[in-house]
N, C-alpha and C positions, 0 to 999 in steps of 0.2 A: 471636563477635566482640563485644566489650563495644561500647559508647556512645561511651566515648573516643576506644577504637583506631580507631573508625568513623568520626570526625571527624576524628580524623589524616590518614585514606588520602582519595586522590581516588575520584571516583565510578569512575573504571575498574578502579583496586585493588581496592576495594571487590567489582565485579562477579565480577574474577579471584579474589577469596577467595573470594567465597558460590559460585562455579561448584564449586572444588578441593576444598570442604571441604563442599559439600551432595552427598547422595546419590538425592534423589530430586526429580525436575521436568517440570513441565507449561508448555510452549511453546505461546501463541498470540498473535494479529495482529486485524488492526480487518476489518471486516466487509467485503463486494465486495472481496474479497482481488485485489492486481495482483500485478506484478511483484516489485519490491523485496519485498513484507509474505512470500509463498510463499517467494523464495529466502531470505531472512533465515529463515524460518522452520525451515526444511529444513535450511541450513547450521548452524542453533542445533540442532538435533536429531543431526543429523553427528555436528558437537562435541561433544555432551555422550555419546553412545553411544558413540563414540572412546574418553571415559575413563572407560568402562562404569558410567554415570548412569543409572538407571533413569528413563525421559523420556516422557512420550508428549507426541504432535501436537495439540490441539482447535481442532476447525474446524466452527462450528453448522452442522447438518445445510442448512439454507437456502442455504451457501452454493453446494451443490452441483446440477448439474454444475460445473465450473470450469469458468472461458472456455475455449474449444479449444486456444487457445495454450497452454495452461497443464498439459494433459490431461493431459503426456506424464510429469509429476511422479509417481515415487514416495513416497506420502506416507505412509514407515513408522511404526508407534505410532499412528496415527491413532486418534481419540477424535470421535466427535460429537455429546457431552455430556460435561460435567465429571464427572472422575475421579470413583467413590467414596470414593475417599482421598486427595481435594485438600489436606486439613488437615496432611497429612503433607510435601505438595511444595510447593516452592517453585516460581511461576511467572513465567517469564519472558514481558514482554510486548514486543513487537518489531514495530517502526513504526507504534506506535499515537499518536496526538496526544492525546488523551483517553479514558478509560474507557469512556464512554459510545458508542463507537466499537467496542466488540466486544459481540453480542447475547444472549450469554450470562451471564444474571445472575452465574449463582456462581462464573463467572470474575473479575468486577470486583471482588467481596467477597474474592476470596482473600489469605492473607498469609503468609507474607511475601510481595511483588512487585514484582521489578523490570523496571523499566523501560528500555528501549536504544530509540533514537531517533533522531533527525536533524529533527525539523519544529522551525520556529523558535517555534511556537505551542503544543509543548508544553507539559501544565497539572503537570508533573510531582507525578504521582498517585505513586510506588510509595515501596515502601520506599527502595529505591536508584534513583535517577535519573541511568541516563548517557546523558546526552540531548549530542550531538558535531553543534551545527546547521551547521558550518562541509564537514560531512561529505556527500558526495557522493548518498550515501544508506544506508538501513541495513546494508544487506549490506556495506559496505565496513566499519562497525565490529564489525561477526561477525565479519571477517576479519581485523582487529587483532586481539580477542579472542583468536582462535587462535594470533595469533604469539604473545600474550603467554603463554598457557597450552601450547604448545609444541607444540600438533596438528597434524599433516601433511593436508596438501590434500588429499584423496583425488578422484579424476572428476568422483564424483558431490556432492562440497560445490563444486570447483569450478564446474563448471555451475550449480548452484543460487545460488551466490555471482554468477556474470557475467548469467545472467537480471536479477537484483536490478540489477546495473550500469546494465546495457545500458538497459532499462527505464527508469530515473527519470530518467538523464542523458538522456533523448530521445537514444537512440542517438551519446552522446555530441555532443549536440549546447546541451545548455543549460550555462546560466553554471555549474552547479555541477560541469561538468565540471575537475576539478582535473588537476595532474599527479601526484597521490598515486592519483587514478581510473586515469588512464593505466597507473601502475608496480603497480599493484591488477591491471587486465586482461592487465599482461605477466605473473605471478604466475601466473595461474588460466588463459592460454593453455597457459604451460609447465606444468600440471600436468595439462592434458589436454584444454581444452575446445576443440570440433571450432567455431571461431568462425561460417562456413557453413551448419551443421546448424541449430543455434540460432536464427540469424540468420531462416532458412527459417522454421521452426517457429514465432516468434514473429508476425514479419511477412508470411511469405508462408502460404500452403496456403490461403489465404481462403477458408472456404465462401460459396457462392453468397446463402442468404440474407442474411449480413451485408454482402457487396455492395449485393444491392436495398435493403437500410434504410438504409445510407448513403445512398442513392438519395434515398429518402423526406425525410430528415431536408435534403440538399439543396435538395429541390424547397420544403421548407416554413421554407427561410433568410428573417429579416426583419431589416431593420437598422435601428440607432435612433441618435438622438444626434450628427448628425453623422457617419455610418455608422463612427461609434467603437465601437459595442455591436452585435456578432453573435449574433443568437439562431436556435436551431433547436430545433422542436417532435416530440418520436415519441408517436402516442397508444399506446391498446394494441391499438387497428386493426392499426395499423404493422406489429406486432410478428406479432399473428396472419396474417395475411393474408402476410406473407414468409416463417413459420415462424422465424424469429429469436429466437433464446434473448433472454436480457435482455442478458448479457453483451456479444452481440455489438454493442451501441451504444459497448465501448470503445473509446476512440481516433477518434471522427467528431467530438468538441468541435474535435479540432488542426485537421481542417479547416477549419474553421471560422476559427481564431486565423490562419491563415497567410496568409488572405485582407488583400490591401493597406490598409491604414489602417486597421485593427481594433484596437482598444484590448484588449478585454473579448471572449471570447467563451463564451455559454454556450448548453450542451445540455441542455433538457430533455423526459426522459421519463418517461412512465407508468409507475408501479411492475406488474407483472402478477403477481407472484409474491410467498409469505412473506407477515409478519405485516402491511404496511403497502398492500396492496393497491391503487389508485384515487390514493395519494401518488403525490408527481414527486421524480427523483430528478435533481439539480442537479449537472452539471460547470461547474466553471470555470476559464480560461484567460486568462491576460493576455500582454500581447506583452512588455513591457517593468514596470518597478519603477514607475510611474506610478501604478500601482493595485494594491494591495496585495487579492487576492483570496480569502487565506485571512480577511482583517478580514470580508470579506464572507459568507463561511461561516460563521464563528462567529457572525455575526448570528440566522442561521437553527439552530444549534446543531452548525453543522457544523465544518469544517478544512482544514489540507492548507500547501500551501506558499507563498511570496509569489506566486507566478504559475500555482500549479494547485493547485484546491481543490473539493470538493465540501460538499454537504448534501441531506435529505431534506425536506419539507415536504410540509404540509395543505393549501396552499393552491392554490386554481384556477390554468390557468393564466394568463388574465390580470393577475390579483393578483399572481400571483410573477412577470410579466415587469415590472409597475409596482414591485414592490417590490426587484426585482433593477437598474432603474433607476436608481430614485433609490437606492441604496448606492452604485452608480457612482458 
């Protein structure tokens, strides 16, 4: 693709050439991989093996196990390190908001790299940027993707495609639930996804000890501001002492936001695993468009979306409750 032609096409043109006419690539997501980043991931893998791309998965060894909800994924091509022959693929990077959001050096370094999106904070890093913030979430522009490039749904993209759904749109429940998300789930219903099964697997099966650490993280709610600011603390006590992976702290910030007159609510815990040990790692959650909570992330070097966003930081935790304050 010359320079010109490149500036002719829209970025989704764009991404439908480099997919049709590259033959080799490497598919990866931002770090504390959820919902959306896995299914888009998986569904990008689908796709490209459909029209027999030579693809692999990389996902930093750290980030494993994956949450339990998540367990049930087959994650073929899997890599957990960069290719030896990165230089030869093109890499597709998929709901990442910035670079510095996957932990793997010589993945940010690679090039050519595009980028597919949805965060409205996108720093758009790659070569090609189809960054669709108006889009419900990633997985739903995989799924364009595919109508444009003409791939048949199969089970298993489907599923990996309504995880992504189901997930960002809080169970279809947030504003970015569109009716293009809607005609997206009747799509991947009829093509095979048992909605029940899923449904089960992501929200129910709860092991016990992510039960007692929500426990935990309850008992240690404080509210600040007005009781506009909900904060909740897990140390690495917490974590030990329930047997609670790291993971199972996802999804106890909501609790938190749903609580009556809550502006702001953040989760923080102890890092216990990987290279940042003793760090806190930062959820946040806003009720409404009041507070713009991915601005507050990138304070910290983090991201995410206007009403749910994280980061990591060095700082104690009093320091980051004063300094998570006043950003409020």
């Amino acid at each position: 693709m010359t320079e010109a032609t490149s500036l002719a096409l829209s970025a989704r043109e764009q991404v439908l050439q480099a997919i049709a006419d590259g033959d080799r690539f490497a598919v990866v997501t931002h770090e504390n991989v959820d919902g959306d980043a896995l299914g888009s991931l998986i569904a990008m893998q689908g796709l490209l093996r459909a029209l027999g791309k030579d693809s692999v998965i990389v996902i930093a060894p750290e980030e494993f196990p994956l949450p339990p909800e998540y367990r049930f994924f087959s994650l073929d091509g899997l890599s957990t390190k960069a290719p030896g022959d990165l230089g030869t693929r093109t890499t597709i990077f998929l709901d990442c908001g910035n670079l510095d959001r996957n932990p793997l050096a010589a993945m940010r370094e690679a090039e050519p790299l595009i980028n597919i999106d949805h965060h409205h904070d996108n720093t758009r890093f790659g070569t090609i940027n189809h960054v669709v913030e108006e889009a419900s979430c990633t997985a739903e522009i995989v799924w364009d993707l595919m109508g444009g490039l003409g791939v048949e749904i199969s089970p298993t993209i489907a599923e990996a495609l309504y995880v992504g759904l189901l997930t960002d749109t809080g169970r279809f429940s947030y504003d970015s639930t569109t009716p293009r998300a809607h005609l997206m789930a009747a799509e991947l219903i009829g093509a095979g996804v048992d909605v029940g099964r899923i449904y089960r697997q992501i929200y129910e099966d709860t092991p016990l000890a992510k039960l007692e650490l929500l426990g935990r993280a309850l008992g240690a709610t404080r509210r600040f501001d007005a009781e506009r600011l909900m904060v909740a603390v897990l140390t690495g006590e917490d974590f030990a002492e329930t047997a609670a992976d790291d993971s199972y702290a996802e999804g106890i910030v909501d609790h938190l936001r749903a609580v009556k007159d809550t502006k702001v609510a953040a989760l923080i815990r102890e890092v216990c695993s990987g290279g940042r040990v003793g760090a806190h790692k930062v959820s946040l959650r806003a009720s409404d468009d009041d507070v713009d909570v991915s601005a507050i992330a990138r304070a910290f070097g983090g991201g995410g979306h206007r009403r749910a966003a994280g980061f990591t930081s060095e700082l104690p935790v009093g320091e980051l409750i004063d300094a998570i304050r006043a950003q409020v």
